[in-house]
N, C-alpha and C positions, 0 to 999 in steps of 0.2 A: 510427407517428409518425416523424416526419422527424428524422435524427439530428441531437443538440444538437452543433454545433460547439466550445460552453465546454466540452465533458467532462471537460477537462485542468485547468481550475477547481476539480475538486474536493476539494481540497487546498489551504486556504485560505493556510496558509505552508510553502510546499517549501524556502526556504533555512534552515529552521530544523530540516527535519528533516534535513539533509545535517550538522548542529553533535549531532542528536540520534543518526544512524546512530552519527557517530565515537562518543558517547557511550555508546550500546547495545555497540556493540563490545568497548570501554575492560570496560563492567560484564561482559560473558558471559566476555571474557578473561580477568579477576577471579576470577569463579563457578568457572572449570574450572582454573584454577591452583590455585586453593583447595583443589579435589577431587581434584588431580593424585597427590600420596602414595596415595588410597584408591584411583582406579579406574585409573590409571597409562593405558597406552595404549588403554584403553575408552571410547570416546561422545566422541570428538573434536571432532565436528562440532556435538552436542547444543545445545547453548548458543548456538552461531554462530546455528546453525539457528532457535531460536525467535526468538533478537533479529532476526533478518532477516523473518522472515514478521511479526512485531510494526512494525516498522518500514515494510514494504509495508504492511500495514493502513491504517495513520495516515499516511504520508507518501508513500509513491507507490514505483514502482520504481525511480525514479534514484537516493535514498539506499538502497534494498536494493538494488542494483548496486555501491553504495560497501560497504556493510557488506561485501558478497563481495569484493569487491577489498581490500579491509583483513584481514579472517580468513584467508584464504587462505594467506598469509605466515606469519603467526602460528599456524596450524594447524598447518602443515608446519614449524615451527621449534621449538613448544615440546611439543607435543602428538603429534608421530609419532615413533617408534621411528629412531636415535638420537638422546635429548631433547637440544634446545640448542645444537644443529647443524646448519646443512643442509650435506645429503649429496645422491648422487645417488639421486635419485628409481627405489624400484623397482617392476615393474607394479601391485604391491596399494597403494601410496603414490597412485601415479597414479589410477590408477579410486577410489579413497576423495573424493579432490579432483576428480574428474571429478564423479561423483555428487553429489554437494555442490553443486559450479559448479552442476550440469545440474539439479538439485530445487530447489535453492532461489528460481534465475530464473526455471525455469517457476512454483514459486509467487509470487512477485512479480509474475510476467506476468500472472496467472489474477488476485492479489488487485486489482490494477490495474484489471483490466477489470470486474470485478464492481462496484469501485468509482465506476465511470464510468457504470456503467451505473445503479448506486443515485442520481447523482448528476441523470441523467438523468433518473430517473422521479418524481425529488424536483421536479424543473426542471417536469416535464410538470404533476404536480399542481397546480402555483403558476400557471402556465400556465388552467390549466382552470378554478381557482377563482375567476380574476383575470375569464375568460372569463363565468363563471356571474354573476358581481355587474355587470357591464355587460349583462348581458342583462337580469336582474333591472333595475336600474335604467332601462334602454331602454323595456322594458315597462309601469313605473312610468310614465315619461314620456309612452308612447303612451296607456294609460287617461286621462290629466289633461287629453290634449288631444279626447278622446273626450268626455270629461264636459264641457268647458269652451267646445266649439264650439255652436250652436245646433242644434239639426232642421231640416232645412230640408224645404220640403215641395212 
């Protein structure tokens, strides 16, 4: 099938999930402050991580490109070893937040196009049913006029 140029359609309000990223964020930074006494410098990213693939789900990659660019900061300031600070970054700092950066956009990228492509095949059915009932109907209309013309002999 010829690809649907709407794909980007399919996400009926994207500036609402850009109010919901900051939102998601606000909540996971919550959740792991909460937990911070218990697991201390453990599963930093945890939290970040689900609201962003949640957010690519429902809203597309631009607000999980936001939610990344918001955690990021907030990862490295309240959640990496010196809490409360930033310092200079050392290589296990780095590749934590690389990792991060690098999993969480490729799932955004990946939930994005899945979603494009469901959106697609949503499009192609409407498509084909719409198709089915004008044939249906066509054929209707060819018998009527089959019945209603004379023999001619």
């Amino acid at each position: 099938m010829k690809h649907n140029l709407n794909a980007t359609r399919w996400c009926p309000n994207k500036s609402a999930g850009y109010l919901n990223a900051c939102v998601g964020v606000f909540f996971a930074f919550c959740v792991r402050l909460g937990l911070q006494p218990h697991i201390e410098e453990a599963l930093p990213l945890f939290f970040f991580q689900i609201n962003t693939i949640v957010i690519a789900f429902f809203f597309g990659a631009g607000p999980a490109f936001l939610t990344v660019a918001l955690s990021i900061p907030l990862i490295s300031y309240f959640f990496m070893a010196p809490f409360g600070e930033f310092t200079v970054l050392d290589a296990r700092d780095i590749s934590t937040l690389f990792v991060y950066g690098t999993y969480t956009l490729l799932v955004s990228f990946l939930v994005e196009w899945l979603r494009r492509e469901q959106y697609n095949a949503k499009m192609a059915i409407l498509v084909s049913e719409t198709r089915f009932k004008l044939m249906v109907e066509g054929d209707a209309k060819i018998r009527e006029l089959i019945k209603s013309t004379p023999p001619q002999i």
